[in-house]
C-alpha positions as CSV (number, residue, x, y, z in Angstrom):
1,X,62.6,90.5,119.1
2,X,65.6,90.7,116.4
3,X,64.4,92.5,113.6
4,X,65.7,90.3,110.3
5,X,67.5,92.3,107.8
6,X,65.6,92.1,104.2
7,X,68.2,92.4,101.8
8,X,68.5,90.2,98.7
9,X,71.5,88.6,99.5
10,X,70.7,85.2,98.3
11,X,68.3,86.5,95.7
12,X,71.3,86.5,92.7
13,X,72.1,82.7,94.1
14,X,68.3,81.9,93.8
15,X,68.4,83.4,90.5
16,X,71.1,81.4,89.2
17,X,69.7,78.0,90.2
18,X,66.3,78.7,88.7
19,X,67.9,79.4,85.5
20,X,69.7,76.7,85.5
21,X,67.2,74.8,86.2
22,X,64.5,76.2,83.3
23,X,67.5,76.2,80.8
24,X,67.8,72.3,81.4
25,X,64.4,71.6,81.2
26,X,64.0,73.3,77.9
27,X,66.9,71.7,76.5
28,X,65.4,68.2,77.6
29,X,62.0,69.3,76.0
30,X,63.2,69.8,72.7
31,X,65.0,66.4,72.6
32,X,63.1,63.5,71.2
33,X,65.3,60.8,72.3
34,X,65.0,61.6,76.0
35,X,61.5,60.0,75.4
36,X,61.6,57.9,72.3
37,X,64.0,54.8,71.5
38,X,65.3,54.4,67.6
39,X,63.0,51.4,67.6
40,X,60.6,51.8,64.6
41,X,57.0,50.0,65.3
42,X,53.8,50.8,63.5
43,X,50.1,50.5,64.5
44,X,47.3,50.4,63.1
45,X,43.8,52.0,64.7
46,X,41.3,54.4,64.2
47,X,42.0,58.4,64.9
48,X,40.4,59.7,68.2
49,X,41.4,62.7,69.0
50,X,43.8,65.3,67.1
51,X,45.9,67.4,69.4
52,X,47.0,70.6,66.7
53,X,48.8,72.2,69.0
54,X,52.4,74.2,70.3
55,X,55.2,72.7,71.0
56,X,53.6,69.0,69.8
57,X,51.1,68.0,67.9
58,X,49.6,64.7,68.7
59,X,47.7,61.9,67.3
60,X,45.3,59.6,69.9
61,X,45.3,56.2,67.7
62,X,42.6,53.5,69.3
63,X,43.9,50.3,68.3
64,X,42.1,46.8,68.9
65,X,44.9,44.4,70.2
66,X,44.7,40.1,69.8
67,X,42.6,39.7,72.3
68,X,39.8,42.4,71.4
69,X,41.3,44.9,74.2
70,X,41.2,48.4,73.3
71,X,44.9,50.2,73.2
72,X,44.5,54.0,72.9
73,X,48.1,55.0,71.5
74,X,49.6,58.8,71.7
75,X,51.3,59.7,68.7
76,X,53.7,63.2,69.0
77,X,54.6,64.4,66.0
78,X,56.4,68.2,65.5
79,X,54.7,71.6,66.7
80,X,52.0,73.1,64.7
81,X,53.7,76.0,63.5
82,X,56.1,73.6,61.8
83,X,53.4,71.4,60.5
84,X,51.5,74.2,58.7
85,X,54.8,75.8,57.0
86,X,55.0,72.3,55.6
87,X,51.6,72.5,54.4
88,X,50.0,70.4,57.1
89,X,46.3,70.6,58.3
90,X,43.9,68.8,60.1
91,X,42.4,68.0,56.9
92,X,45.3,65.1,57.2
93,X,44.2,63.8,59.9
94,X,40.4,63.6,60.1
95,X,38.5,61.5,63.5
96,X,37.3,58.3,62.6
97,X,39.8,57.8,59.8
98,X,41.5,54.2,60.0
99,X,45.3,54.6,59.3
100,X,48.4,52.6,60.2
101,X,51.0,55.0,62.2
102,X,54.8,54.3,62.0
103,X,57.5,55.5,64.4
104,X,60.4,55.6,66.8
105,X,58.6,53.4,70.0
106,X,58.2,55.5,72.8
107,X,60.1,54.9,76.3
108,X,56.6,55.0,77.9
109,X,53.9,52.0,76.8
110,X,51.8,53.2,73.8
111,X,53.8,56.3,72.7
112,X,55.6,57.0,69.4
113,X,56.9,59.4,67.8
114,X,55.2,59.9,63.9
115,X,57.3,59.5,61.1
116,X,54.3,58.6,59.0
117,X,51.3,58.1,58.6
118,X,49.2,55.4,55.8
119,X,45.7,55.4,54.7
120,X,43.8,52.5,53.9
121,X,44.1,53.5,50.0
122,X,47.7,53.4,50.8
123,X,48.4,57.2,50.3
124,X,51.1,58.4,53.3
125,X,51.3,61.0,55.2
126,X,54.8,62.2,56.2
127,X,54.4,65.2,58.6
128,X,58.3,66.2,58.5
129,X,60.2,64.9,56.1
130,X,63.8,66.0,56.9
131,X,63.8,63.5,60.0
132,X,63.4,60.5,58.5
């Protein structure tokens, strides 16, 4: 039996299309219209669940359609970090709160992207400002 050399030689080849690969992929993360149209739509539901989170926060909106079908909504918005040098906290966005979420329609059914948020007493929350 042929012993098979083990030297690296495709190792720097390997190397190169992983990085490729990884510096793609973060580019396309960072991008919101890879996911989200210009579209604007709004809808209106109670808050679920609250994602507070790195590298996007999210908002689960259950909205009761026409025909009395429930519609759970995910709402992205920016990363937390961002949020809370903005002055953001969950405090904005407390479970069982009926609000009325506006943004860019996502390409996948039931996603947007939050450009803002209104409260029944008509107060707004705007999460990041400089995008809209």
């Amino acid at each position: 039996m042929k012993d098979i050399p083990r030297t690296p030689k495709h190792l720097p080849v390997a190397a190169l299309g992983l990085g490729a690969c990884l510096s793609m992929t973060l580019e396309a993360h960072h991008s919101t219209n890879a996911n989200f149209t210009q579209e604007i739509v709004s809808v209106e539901g109670m808050i679920e669940q609250v994602r507070f989170v790195n590298p996007h926060a999210s908002v689960l909106i259950k909205h009761v359609d026409a025909e009395g079908q429930e519609v759970f909504w995910l709402i992205e918005s920016g990363a937390r970090t961002t949020l809370e040098r903005q002055g953001v906290t969950l405090e904005h966005l407390e479970i069982g709160t009926k609000v009325m979420a506006t943004g860019r329609k996502g390409r996948r059914d039931f996603t947007m992207y939050l450009q803002k948020i209104t409260y029944e007493d008509g107060t707004e929350f705007i999460p990041q400002p400089e995008l809209n």
